[in-house]
KENUVEX-509784 format. One record per residue (C-alpha): residue number from 1; residue in one letter; x, y, z. Coordinates in steps of 0.25 Angstrom, whole numbers, padded with zeros to 4 digits. Layout:
BEGIN
NUM/a/X/Y/Z
...
% end
This chain:
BEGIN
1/x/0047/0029/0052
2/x/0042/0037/0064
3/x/0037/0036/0075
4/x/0021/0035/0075
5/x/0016/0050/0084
6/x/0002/0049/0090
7/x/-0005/0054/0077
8/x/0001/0041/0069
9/x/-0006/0031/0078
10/x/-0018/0038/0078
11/x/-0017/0036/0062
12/x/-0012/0021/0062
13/x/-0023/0019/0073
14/x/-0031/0025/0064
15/x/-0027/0017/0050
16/x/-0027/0003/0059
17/x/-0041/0006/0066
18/x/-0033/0003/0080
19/x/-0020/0006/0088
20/x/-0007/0003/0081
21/x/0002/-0004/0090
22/x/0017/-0006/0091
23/x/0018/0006/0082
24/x/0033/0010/0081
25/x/0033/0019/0069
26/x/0024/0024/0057
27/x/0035/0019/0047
28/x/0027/0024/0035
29/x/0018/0035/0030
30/x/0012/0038/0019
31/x/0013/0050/0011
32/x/0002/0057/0016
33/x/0006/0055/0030
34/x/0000/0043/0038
35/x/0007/0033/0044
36/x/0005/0021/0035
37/x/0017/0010/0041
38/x/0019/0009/0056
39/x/0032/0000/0061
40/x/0026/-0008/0073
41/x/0033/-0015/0084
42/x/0037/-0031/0085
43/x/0029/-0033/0095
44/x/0015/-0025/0098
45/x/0013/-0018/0113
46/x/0007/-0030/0117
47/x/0019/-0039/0112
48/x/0011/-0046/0101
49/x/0023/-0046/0090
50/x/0019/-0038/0079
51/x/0029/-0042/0067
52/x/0024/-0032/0056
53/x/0033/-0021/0057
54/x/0025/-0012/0048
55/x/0014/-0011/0048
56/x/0004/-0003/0037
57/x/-0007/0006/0044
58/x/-0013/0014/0033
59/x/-0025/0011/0027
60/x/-0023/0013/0012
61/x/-0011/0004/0014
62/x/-0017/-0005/0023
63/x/-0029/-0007/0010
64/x/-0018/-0007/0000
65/x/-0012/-0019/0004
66/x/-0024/-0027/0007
67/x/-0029/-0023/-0007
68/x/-0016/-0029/-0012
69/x/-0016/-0040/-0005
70/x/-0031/-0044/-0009
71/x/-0024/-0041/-0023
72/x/-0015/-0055/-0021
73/x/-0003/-0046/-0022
74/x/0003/-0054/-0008
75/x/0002/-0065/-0016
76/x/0009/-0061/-0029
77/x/0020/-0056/-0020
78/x/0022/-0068/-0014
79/x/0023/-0076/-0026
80/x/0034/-0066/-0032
81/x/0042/-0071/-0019
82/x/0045/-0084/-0024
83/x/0048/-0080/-0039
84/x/0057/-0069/-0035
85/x/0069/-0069/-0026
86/x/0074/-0057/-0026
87/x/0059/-0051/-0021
88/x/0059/-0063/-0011
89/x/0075/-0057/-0006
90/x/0068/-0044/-0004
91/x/0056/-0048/0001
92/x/0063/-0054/0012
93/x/0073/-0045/0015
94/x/0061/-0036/0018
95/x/0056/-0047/0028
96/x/0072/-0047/0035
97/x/0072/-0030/0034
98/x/0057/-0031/0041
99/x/0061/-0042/0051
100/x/0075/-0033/0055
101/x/0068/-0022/0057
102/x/0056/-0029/0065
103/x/0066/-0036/0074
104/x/0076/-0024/0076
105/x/0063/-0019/0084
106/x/0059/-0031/0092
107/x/0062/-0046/0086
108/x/0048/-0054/0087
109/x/0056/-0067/0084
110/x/0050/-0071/0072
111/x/0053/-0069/0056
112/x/0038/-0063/0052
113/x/0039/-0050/0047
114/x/0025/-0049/0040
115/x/0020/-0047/0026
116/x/0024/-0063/0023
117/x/0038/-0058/0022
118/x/0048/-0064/0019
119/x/0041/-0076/0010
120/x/0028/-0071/0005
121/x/0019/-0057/0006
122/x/0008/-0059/0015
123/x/0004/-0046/0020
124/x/0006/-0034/0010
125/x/0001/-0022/0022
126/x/0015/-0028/0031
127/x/0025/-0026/0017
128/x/0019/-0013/0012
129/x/0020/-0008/0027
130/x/0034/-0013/0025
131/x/0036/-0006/0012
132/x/0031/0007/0016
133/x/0039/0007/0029
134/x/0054/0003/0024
135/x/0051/0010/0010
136/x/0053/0004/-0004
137/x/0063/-0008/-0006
138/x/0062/-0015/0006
139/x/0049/-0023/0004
140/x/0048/-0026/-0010
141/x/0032/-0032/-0010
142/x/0031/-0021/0001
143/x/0035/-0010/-0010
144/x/0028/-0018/-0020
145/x/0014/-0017/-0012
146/x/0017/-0003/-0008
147/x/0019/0001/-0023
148/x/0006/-0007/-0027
149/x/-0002/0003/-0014
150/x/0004/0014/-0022
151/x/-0002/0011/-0036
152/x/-0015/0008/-0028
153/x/-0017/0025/-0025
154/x/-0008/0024/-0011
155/x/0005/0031/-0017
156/x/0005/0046/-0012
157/x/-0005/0042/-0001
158/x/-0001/0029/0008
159/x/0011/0027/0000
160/x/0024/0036/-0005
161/x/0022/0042/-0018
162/x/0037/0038/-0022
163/x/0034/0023/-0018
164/x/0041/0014/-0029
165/x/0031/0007/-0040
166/x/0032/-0008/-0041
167/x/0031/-0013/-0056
168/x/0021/-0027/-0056
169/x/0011/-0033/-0062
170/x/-0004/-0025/-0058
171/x/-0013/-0040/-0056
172/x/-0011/-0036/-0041
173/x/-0014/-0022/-0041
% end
């Protein structure tokens, strides 16, 4: 993670079509170079609380997990949380990591973290922004969504060459 120069909120500006805010770092970039992940502040300039923690702004990702969640694959996921305990433990240790680390910068008082964690997925662009961010193994539909953008063109490009695949059945991508 660094901290976001001038030229890197021109580019996020850019990628969102208006002014980030509550930027505290780029926490990820992709391989050829643009930011791709910011790390946002609890609360926004104004105050409004602001609980996504990271935040995905490049656009090839952005599309990627649209196009992934239009393919039901938030829905397969969630399904596999109730079949699958040990995935449910890791999933949710996600959430408590991502909480911690939210409230160690300001608490907002509240258990939301995003993405439907901890008991279903909801919002795929909050998990691979997570994923990205913190790297492999720590969100495990983060990395799974992630390894699917990969397989989709995005590896070498928005995503690291060396990400890890994920074995699945291929109805969702």
């Amino acid at each position: 993670m660094t901290a976001p120069n001038d030229r890197d909120l021109e580019i996020i500006a850019e990628q969102l079509g208006r002014a980030p805010r509550g930027v505290l770092a780029v926490a990820y970039r992709t391989p050829d170079g643009l930011p791709a992940v910011v790390k946002t502040a609890p609360r926004l300039p104004d105050g409004t609380p602001f609980p996504t923690l990271y935040y995905l702004t490049d656009p090839r990702l952005t599309a990627e997990a649209s196009r992934q969640e239009s393919a039901g694959v938030m829905r397969e996921m969630t399904e596999r949380l109730s079949a699958d305990a040990e995935l449910a433990a890791s999933y949710r240790a996600a959430h408590e990591s991502y909480l911690a680390e939210r409230d160690e910068i300001e608490s907002l008082g509240t258990e939301f973290t995003g993405g439907g964690m901890p008991e279903r997925v909801k919002c795929l662009h909050v998990l691979i922004a997570h994923a990205l961010a913190k790297g492999p193994g720590v969100n495990p539909f983060g990395d799974e969504s992630v390894a699917l953008a990969a397989e989709h063109g995005l590896r070498g490009t928005a995503i690291p060459a060396d990400w890890p695949t994920y074995e699945r059945t291929k109805e969702h991508s």
